[in-house]
Backbone as a printed PyTorch tensor [residue, N CA C, xyz], in Angstrom:
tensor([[[ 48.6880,  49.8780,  37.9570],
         [ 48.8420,  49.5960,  36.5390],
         [ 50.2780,  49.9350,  36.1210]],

        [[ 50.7540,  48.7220,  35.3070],
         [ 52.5990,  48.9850,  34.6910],
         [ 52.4390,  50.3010,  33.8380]],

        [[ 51.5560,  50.5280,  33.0620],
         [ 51.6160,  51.2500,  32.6230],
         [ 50.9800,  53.0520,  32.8620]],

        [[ 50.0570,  52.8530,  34.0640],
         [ 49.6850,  54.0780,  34.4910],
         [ 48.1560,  54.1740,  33.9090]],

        [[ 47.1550,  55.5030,  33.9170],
         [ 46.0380,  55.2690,  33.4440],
         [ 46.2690,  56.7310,  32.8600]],

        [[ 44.4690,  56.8100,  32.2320],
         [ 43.9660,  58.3470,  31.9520],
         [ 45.0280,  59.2280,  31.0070]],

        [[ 44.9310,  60.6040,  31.3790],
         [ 45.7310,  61.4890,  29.7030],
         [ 47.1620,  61.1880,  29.8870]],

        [[ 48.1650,  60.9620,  31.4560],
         [ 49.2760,  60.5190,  31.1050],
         [ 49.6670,  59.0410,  31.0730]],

        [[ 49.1700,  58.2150,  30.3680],
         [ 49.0740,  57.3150,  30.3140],
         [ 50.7980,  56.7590,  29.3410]],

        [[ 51.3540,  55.9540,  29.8100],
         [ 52.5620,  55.7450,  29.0290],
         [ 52.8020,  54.9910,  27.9180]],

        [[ 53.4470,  56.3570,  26.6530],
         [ 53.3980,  55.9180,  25.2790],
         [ 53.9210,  54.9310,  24.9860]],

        [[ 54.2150,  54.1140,  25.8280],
         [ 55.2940,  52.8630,  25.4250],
         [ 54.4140,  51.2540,  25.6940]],

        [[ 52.8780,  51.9210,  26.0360],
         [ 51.8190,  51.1100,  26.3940],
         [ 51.1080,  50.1340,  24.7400]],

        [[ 50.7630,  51.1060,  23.5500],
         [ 50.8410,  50.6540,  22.4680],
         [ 52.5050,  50.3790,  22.1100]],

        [[ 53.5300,  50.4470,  22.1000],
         [ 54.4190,  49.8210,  21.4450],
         [ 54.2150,  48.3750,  21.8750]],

        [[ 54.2000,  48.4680,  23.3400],
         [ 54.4860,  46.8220,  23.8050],
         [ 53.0390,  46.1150,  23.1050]],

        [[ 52.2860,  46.5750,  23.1600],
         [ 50.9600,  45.7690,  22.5880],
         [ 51.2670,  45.3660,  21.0810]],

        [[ 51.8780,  46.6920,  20.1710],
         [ 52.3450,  45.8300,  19.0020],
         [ 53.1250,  44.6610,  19.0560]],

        [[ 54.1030,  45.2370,  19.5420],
         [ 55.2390,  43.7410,  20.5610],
         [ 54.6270,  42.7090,  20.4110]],

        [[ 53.8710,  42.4470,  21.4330],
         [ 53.2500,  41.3490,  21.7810],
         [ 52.6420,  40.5380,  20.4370]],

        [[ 51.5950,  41.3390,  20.0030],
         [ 50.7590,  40.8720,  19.0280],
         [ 51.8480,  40.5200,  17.7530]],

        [[ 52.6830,  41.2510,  17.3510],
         [ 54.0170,  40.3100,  16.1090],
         [ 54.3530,  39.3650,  16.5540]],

        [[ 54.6410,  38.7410,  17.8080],
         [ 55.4660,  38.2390,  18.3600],
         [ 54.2990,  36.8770,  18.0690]],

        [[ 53.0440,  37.1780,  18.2740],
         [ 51.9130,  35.9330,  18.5650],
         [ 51.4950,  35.3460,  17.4900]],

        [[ 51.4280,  36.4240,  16.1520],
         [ 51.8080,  36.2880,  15.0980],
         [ 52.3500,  35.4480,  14.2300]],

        [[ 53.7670,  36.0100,  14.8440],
         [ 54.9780,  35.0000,  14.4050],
         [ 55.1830,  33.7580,  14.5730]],

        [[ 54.7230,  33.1460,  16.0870],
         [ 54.7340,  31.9950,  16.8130],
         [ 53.4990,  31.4680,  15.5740]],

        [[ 52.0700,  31.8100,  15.8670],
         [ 50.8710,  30.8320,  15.1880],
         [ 51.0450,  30.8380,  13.6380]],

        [[ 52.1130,  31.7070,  12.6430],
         [ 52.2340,  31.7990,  11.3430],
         [ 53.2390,  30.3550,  11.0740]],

        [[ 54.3800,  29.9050,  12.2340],
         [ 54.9870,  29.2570,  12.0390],
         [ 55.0190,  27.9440,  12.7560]],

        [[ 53.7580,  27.8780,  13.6090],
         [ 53.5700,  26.8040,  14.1260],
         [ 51.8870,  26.2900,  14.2070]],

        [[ 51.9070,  25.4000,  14.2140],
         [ 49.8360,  25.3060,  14.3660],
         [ 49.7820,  24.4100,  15.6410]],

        [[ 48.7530,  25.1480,  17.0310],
         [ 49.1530,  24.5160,  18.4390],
         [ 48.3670,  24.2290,  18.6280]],

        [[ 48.2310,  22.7370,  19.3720],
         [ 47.2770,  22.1340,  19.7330],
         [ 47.2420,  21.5870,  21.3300]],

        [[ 46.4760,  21.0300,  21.8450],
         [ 46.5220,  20.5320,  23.5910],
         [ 47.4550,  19.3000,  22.9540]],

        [[ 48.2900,  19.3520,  24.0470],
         [ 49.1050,  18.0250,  24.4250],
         [ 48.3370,  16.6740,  24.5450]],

        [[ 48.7450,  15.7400,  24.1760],
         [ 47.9210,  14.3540,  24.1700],
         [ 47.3850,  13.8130,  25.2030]],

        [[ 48.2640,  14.8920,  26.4950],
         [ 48.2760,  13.7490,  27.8950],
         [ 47.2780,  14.9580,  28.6300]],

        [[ 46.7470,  16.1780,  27.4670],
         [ 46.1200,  17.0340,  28.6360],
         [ 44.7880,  16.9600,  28.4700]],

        [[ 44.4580,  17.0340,  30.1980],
         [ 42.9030,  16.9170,  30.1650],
         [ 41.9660,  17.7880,  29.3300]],

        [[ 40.5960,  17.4510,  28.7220],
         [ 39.8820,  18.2310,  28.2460],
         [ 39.2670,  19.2980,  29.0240]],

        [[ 38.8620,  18.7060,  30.5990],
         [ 38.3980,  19.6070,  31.8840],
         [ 39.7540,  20.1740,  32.6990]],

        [[ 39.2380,  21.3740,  32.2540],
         [ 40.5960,  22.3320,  32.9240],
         [ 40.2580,  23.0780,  34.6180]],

        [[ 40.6500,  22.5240,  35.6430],
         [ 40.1900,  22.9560,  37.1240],
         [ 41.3640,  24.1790,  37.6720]],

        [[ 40.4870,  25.1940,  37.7700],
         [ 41.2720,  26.4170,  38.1850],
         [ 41.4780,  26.7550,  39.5670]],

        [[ 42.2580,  27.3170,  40.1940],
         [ 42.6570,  27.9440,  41.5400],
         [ 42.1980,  28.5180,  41.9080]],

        [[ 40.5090,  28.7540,  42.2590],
         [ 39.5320,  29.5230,  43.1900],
         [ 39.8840,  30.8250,  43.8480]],

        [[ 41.4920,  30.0190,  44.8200],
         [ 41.1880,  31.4550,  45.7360],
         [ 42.3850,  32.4770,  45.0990]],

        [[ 43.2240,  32.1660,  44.2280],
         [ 43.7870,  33.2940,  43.7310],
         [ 43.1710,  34.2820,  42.7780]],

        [[ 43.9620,  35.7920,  42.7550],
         [ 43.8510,  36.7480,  42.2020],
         [ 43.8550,  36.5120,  40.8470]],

        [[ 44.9400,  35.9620,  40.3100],
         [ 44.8810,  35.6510,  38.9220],
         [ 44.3030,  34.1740,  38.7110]],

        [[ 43.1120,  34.3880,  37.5320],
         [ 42.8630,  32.9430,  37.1890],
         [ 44.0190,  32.2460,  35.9060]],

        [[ 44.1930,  31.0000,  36.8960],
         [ 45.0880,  30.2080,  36.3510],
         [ 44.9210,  28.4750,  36.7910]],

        [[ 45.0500,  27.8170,  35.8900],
         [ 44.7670,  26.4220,  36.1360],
         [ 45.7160,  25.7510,  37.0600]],

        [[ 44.8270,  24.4400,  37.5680],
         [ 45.5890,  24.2020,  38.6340],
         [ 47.0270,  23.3080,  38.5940]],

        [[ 46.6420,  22.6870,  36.9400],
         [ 48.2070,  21.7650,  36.5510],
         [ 48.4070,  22.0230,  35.6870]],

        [[ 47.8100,  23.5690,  35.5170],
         [ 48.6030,  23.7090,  33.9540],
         [ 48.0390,  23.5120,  32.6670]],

        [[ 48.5940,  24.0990,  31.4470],
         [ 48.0410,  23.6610,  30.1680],
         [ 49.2230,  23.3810,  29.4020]],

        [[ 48.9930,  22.1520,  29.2290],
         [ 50.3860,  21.6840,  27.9440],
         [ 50.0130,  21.2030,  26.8190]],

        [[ 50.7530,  22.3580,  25.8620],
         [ 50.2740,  22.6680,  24.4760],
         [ 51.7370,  21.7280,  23.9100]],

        [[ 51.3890,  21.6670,  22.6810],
         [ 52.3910,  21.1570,  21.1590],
         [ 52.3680,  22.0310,  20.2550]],

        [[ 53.7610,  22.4270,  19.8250],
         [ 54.2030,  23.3510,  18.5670],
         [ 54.4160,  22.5840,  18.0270]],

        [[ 53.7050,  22.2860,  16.7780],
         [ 54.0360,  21.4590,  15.5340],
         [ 54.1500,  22.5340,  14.2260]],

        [[ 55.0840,  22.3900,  13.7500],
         [ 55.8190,  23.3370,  12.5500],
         [ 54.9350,  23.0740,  11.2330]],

        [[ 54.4920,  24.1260,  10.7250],
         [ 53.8080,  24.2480,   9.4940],
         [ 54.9320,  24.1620,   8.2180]],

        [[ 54.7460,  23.5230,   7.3770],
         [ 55.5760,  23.6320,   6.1180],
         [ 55.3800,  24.5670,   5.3040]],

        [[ 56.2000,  25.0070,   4.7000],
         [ 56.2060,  26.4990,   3.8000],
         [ 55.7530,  27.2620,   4.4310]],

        [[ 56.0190,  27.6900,   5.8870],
         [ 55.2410,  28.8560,   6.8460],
         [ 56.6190,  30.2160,   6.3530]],

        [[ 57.8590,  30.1070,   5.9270],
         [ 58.6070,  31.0960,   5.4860],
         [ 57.6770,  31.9880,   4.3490]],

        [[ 57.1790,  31.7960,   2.6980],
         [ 56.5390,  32.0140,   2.0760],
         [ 55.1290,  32.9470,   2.1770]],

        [[ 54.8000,  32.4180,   3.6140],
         [ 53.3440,  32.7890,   4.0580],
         [ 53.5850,  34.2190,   4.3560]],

        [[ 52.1140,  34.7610,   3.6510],
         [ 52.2360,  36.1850,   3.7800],
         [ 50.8140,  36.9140,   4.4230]],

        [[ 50.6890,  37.3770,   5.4280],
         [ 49.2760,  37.9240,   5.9670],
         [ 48.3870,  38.3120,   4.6680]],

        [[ 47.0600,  37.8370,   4.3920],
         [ 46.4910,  38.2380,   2.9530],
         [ 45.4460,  39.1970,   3.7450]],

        [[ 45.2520,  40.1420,   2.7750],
         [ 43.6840,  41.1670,   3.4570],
         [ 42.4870,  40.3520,   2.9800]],

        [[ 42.0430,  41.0550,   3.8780],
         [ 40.4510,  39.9310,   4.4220],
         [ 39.0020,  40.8720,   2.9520]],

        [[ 39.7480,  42.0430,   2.2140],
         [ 39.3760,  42.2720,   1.4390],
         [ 39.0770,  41.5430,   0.0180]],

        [[ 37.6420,  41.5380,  -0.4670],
         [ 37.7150,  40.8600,  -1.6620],
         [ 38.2690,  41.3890,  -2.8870]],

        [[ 38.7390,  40.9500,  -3.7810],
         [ 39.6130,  41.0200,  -5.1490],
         [ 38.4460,  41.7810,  -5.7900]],

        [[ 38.3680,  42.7790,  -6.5050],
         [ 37.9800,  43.2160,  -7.6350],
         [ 38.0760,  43.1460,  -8.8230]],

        [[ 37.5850,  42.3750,  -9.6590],
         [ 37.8090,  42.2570, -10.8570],
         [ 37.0500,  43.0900, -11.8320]],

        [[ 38.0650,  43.9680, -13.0620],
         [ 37.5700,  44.7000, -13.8810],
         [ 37.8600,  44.3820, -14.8130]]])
């Protein structure tokens, strides 16, 4: 493990996870992705490897959302009105 296991486990294990997750964030806040036109619906994977991974691939499209600057994460909390 990159990062090690159990009580010394390395504090830099949640930073990168925040990392990651802004980063995924950022990409789906400013883009909306869909399968490529030319990609199959049946996806055939590589059996005998360690990591599962397809065998030609997945090709996606970033298509740009308009007014995605503006957009602001809203809480999933309801409004109270008094």
């Amino acid at each position: 493990m990159p990062f090690g296991e159990g009580p010394r486990i390395c504090i830099g294990l949640r930073f990168a996870k925040m990392q990651m997750i802004s980063g995924l964030v950022t990409i789906f806040k400013k883009y909306r992705v869909e399968l490529a036109t030319d990609m199959e619906r049946q996806i055939e994977f590589e059996p005998k490897s360690i990591i599962t991974y397809p065998v030609s691939g997945i090709r996606l499209r970033f298509i740009e959302r308009k007014g995605w600057e503006g957009r602001v994460l809203q809480s999933s909390k309801p409004k109270v009105s008094s």
